[in-house]
N, C-alpha and C positions, 0 to 999 in steps of 0.2 A: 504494500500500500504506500503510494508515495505521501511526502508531508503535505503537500498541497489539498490531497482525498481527505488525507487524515485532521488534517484544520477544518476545511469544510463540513465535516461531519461534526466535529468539535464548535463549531458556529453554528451549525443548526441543533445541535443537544443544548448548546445554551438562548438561542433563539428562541426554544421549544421549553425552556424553563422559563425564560422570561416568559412567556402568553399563559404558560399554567399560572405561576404568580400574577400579572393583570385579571386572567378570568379569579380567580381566586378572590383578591381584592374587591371587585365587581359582586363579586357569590355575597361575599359577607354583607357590603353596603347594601343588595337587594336583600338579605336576610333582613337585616336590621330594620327597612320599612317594611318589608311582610309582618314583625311582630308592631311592628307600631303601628299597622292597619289593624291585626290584627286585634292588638288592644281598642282602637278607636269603637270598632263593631261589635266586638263580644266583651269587651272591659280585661282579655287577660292582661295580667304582667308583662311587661316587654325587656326580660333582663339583659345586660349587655352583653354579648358576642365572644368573649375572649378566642385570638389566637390559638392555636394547637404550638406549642413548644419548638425550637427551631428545628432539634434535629429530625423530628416527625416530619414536619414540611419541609428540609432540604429530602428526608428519603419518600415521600411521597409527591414531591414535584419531577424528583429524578425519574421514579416510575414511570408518572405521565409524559415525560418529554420523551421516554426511550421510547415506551407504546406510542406517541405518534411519530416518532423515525421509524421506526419498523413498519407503519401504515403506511407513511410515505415512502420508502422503499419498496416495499410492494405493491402499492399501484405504477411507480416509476418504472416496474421491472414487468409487468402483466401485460403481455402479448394479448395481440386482437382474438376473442373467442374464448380466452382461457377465464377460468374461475377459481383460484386460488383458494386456501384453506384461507377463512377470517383470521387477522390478528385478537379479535374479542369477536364474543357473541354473544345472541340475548338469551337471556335466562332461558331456563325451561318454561316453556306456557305463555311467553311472551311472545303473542300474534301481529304486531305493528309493524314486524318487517318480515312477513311468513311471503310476501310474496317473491314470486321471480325474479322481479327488478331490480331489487333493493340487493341480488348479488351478482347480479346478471351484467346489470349497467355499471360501469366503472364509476362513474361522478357519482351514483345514486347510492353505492357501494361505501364510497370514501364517506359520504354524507351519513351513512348509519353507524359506521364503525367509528367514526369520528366523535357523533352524539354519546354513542356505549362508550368509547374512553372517557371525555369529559364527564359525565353524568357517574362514573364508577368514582371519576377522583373527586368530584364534590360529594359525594356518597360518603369515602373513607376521610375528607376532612372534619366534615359533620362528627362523624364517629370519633375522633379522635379530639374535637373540643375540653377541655376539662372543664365541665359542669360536674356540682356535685348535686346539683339538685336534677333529682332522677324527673321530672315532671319536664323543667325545664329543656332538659337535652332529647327528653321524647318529642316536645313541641318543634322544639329544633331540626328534628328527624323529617320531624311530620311536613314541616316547613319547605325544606329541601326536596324531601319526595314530590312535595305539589311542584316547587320550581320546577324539577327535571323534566317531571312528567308534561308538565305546562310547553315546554322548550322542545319537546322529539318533533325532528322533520318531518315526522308522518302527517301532525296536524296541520300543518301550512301548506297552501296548495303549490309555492313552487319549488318544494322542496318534498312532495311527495310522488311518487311514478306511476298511483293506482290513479289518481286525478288525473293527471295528462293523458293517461291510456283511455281513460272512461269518456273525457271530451271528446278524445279524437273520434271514437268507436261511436259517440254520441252524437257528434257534428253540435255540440254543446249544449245540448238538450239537459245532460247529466248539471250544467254549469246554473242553467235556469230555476230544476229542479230543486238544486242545494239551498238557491236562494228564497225560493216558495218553502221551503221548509224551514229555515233559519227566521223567517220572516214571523212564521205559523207560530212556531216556540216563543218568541220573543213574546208573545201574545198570551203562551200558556205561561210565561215564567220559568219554563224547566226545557229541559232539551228530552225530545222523546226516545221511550228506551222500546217501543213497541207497537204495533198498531192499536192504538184503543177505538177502534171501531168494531172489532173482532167480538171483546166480551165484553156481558152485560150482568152485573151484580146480578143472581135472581135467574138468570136465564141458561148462561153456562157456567159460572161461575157461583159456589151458596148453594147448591142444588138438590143437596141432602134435604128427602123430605124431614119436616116437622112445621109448627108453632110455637109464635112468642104469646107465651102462658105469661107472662108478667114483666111491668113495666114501671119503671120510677125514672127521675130528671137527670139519672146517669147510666140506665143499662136498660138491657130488653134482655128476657131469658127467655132461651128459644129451648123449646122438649123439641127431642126428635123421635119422628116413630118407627114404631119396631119394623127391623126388615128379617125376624126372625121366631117360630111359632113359643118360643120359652126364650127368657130373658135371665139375666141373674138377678136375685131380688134387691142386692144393694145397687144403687143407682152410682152413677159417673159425672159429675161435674166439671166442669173444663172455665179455666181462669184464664183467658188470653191477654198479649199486652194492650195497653191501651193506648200505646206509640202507633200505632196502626190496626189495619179494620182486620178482624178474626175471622176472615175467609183464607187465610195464607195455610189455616189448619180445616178448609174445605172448599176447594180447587173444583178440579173437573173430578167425575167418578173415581178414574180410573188411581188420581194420588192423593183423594180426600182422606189427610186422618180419621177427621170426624166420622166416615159414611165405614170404615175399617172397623172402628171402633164398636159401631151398631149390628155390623155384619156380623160380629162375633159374639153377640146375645146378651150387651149390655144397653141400659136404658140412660140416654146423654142428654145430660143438659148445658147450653153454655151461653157465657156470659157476654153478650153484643156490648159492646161500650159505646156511646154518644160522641159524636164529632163535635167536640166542645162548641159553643158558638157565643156571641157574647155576654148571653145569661147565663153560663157558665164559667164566665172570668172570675169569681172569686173562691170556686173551688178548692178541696184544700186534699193534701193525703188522708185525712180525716174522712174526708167526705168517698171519694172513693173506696178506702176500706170497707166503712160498714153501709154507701148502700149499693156496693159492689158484691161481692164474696160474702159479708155476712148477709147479707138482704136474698141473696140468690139462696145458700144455704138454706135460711128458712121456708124459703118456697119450696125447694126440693124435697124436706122433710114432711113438709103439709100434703103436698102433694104424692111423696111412695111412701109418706107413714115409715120412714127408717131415718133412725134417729141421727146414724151417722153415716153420710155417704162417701164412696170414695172421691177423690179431688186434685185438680192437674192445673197446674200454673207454669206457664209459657213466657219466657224471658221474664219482663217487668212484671208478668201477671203474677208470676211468682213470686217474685217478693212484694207485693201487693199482697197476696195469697200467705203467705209467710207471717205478713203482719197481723193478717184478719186472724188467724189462727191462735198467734200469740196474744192476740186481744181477747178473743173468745177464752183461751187457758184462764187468763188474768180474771174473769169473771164467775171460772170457777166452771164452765163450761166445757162438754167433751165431743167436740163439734162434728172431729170427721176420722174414719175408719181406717185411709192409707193417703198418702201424698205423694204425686208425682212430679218434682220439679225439670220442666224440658230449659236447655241453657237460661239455667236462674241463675246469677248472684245473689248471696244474701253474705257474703263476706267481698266488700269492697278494696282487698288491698291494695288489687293491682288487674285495673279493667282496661287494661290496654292502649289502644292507642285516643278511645273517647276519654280517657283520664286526663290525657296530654291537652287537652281543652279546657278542661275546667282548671280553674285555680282560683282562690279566696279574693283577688277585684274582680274576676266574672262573675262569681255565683251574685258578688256584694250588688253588681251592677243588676243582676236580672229580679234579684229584691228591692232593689232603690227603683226600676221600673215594671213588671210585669206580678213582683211578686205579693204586692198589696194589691193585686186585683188588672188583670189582664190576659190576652191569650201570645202563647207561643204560634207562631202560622205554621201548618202544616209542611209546607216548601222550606220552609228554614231549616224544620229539623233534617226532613229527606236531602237536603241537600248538603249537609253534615254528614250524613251516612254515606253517601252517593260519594264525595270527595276523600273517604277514609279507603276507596278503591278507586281510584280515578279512572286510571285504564280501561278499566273492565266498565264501568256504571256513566262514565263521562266521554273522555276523548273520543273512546271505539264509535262514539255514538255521531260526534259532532264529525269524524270521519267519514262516516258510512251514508251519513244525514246529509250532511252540507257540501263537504268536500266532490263525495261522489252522488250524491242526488238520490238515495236510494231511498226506501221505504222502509220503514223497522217488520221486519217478522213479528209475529205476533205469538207471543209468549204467556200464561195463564201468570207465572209466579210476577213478571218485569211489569204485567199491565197490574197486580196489587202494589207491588213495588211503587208507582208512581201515584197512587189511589194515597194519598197522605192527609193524614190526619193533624186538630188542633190541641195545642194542650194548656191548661189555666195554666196561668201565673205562680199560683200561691202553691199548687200542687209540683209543679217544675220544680221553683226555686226550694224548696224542702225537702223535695228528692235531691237533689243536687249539693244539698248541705248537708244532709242526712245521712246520703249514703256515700255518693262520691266523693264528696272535700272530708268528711269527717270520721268513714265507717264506724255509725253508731245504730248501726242497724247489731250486730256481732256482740254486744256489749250488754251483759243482762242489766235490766234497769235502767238504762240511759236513754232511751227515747218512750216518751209517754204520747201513747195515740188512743183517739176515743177513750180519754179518760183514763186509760189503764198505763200503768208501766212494764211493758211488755220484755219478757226474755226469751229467745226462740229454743232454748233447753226446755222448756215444758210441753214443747208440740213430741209427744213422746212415744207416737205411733209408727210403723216403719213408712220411710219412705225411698223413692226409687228417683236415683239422681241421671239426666240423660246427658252429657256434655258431647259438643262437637270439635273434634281435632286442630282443624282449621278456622277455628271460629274467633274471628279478629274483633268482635260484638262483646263476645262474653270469655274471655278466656278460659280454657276449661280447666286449667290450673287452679285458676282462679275459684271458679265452680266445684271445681273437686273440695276445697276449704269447708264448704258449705255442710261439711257431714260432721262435722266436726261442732258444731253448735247446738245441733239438733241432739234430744232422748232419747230418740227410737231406733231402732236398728236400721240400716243405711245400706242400698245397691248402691253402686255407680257404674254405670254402661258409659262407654265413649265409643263415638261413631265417628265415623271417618267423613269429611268434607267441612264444611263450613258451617254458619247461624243458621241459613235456613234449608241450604241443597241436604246437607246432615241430618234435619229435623224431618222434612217431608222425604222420605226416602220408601216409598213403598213396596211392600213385599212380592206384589206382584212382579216389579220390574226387577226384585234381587239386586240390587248393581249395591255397589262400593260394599263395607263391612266395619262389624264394632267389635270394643274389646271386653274381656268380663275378666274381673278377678276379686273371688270371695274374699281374700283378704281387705280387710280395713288400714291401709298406712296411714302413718300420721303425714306423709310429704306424697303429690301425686308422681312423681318421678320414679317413688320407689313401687308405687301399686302398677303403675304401666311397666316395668320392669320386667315385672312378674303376671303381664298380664296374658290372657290367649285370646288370639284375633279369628272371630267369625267369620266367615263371608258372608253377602246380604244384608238384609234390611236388620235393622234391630227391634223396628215394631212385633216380631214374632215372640223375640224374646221378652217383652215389656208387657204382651195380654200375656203371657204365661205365669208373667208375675202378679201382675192384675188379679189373675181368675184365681190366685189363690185367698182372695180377701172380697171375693164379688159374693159369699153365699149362695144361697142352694139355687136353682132352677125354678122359677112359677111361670106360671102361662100370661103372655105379653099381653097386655093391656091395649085394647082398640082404641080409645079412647085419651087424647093427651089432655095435662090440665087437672083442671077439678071442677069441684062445686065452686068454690072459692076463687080459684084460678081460670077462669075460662079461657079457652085461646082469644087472642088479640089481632090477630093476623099473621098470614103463613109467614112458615120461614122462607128469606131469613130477615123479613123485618124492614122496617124504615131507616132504623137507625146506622146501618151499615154502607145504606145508599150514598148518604146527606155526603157530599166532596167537600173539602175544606177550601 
């Protein structure tokens, strides 16, 4: 190599250090106004930025300047037709550059492996910040991941090769389309993940027959009727969240929990929550508790005459459910027979990445405004969920939407998905202090609701814990903790996939699988250890557990309701309809 090559290279290694240090620079100043925006709109902290240590950032600049010499060496050297191994590639299951072009086309090529270098090394600066404050450095995470993801060539049109291909193929039809749709959204406030002309609450979607037997200014209890000639005599109650409408556990036939549940000879009742509206702004957890779960409870007992039903709380529903429980204990009360929590929390140590949001000036802010009396808008909250996956729930959308003109497929679980719901103020911010900033939900005596001062050690009947693997919503670590507080003897199943592909997983279709192991660890790392993984749905394993606390066999009742309770209208009800 002569010295002339060899400086050369030596001027572009340090070229290529100086531009990771500018982008660098650039990374941190946008960081610092994303938390100061961020503070302005949700009230968090916006603490300041420190540098990662020198010699981190001289061996992680080094990195990046080698990885883009070796990218530009290899496009400099890649003859007409050839496709070279990538210097970097995208993750497993990352679809933004699945097509041909993107290694086909030399510029389109450089333009993605370029994005994957930079986006790795603002990745591992993040990472390498010293924060001690664990909240902090997850926001920071969080921060960065929106940037990167914000920044991929895929979403800008001339920096993407499915857009140009689509126009051309289109004679720019695709071009006008993206704009009639971009246009449409603007109008809905959200970017579409589906076709919502497809389904219609009530028609394909809610379909399980039954009737709402009863009704108060915060829920509709819907009975459903029997699709079997003997029932089990202890009845089924089902707690859904109230973050969203309680169809997502009764779909279309073929993946409705709910319509599983019936097929298997027990008798369901569940709780429809109310799409807050402004005569529900001052709402509180109070109020939800008892005329949610205690209010439904007593109609179910009036109504099959059994004093304690079994009972299923789903994400928030659960610890909703949780509480109602602990209230009824406190009262002296022996309310329900078994409990099934689907991804609950009820130990808030550590919820992931919605943790990294909250901090003590937001919650303060959402009490100085919505929490003496207001509502949370439904698109606010979805649009917090929808951004904690961007890729998947946002970009792929505004891609597929705008860029290329297309039409969303239409999806049963994506059209509830976007079906978002309102939430009070007073009810929010108490959750949010309660259990997220404070975990005083775990703590016997420390939170006093409807009167009582509730400890989740007295709920001392078995219950059956469901967590999902993948599940970025509720951590199932986290979830796993949750046995740990309770009296009664404790399953935990963990399924494989995510919040809610994990949850609706039906037997029929068998796909993915959960884990089971009888032991009780005190830490979830060491129970997965030692766990054995199924194949298939878990729902099979979860009625077998069930049917051991359903009692005997009586002959199904024609008849939904009572003398007391008449139906009110079929399922699945008004209140499920109302759009926020």
């Amino acid at each position: 190599m002569s010295d002339k090559t060899s400086k050369q290279q030596d001027d572009g290694l340090q070229a290529m250090m100086q531009a990771g240090q500018a982008m660098m620079q650039g990374f941190f100043e946008s960081l610092v106004k994303q938390h100061v925006a961020m503070q302005n709109s949700t009230g968090l902290a916006a603490p300041d930025v420190p540098m990662p240590d020198n010699a981190t950032l001289a061996r992680l600049q080094k990195e990046f300047a080698s990885n883009h010499m070796a990218l530009w060496s290899s496009m400099l050297n890649r003859k007409p037709g050839e496709n070279p191994e990538p210097i970097v590639a995208p993750e497993a299951g990352d679809k933004r550059f699945s097509s041909a072009e993107w290694s086909n086309n030399p510029m389109f090529d450089y333009l993605r492996q370029s994005y994957l270098i930079n986006s790795g090394f603002l990745r591992q600066v993040t990472d390498s910040v010293p924060l001690d404050d664990e909240r902090a450095k997850a926001r920071l995470q969080f921060l960065t991941r929106q940037y990167i993801d914000a920044l991929a060539p895929s979403n800008f049109a001339a920096t993407n090769p499915e857009f140009i291909r689509t126009a051309l193929e289109t004679e720019g039809k695709s071009i006008t389309r993206g704009i009639q749709n971009m246009l449409a959204d603007f109008e809905k406030g959200r970017v579409s993940m589906t076709d919502e002309t497809v389904f219609e609450v009530g028609r394909e979607l809610a379909i399980t027959p039954g009737a709402v037997i009863f009704e108060n200014d915060l829920i509709q209890l819907i009975q459903y009727a029997p699709l079997t000639e003997k029932v089990a005599q202890t009845p089924f109650l089902i707690v859904p969240p109230c973050i969203n409408k309680y169809y997502i556990l009764d779909l279309q036939a073929e993946n409705s929990f709910v319509r599983y549940i019936v097929e298997q000879g027990h008798t369901v009742f569940l709780v429809s929550w109310k799409n807050a509206g402004q005569e529900d702004a001052n709402k509180t957890w109070d109020d939800y508790v008892e005329r949610g779960p205690l209010a439904a409870l007593e109609v179910v007992r009036e109504v099959t005459k059994v004093k304690k039903p079994n009972v299923l709380g789903f994400c928030v529903g659960g610890t909703i459910l949780a509480t109602a429980l602990a209230v009824a204990r406190a009262r002296g009360e022996d309310p329900v027979n078994s409990v099934t929590f689907l991804t609950t929390l009820l130990d808030f140590s550590d919820t992931g990445e919605i943790g990294c949001l909250i901090d003590e000036a937001s919650v303060q802010q959402r009490e100085a405004t919505i929490g003496k009396g207001g509502l949370l808008r439904g698109q606010e909250l979805a649009n917090v969920f929808s951004f904690l996956r961007a890729n998947d729930l946002v970009w792929q959308y505004v891609v597929s939407n705008y860029l290329k003109g297309g039409t969303p497929k239409a999806f049963d679980l994506l059209h509830w998905n976007s079906d978002a719901t309102n939430l009070p103020g007073p009810f929010l911010a108490w959750y949010l202090r309660n259990m997220y900033l404070e975990n005083n939900l775990r703590v016997p005596g420390r939170l006093t609701v409807a009167g009582q001062k509730i400890a989740l050690g007295k709920i001392d009947v078995p219950v059956y814990f469901f967590a999902a693997r993948e599940d970025h919503i509720v951590p199932w670590t986290t979830s796993y903790l949750g046995r740990a507080l309770l009296g009664g003897e404790t399953t935990f199943v963990l399924g494989a996939s995510g919040h809610i592909a994990g949850t609706i997983n039906p037997v029929t279709k068998n796909r993915r699988s959960y884990w089971t192991n009888p032991a009780k660890m005190s830490l979830p790392d060491e129970w997965l250890a030692g766990a054995q993984e199924h194949p298939g749905s878990w729902w099979a394993h979860w009625i077998e557990w069930l049917n051991g606390f359903a009692g005997r066999q009586v002959e199904a009742r024609g008849r939904l309701g009572s003398a007391r309770y008449e139906p009110v209208e079929p399922a699945p009800g008004r209140y499920v309809k109302v759009r926020a």
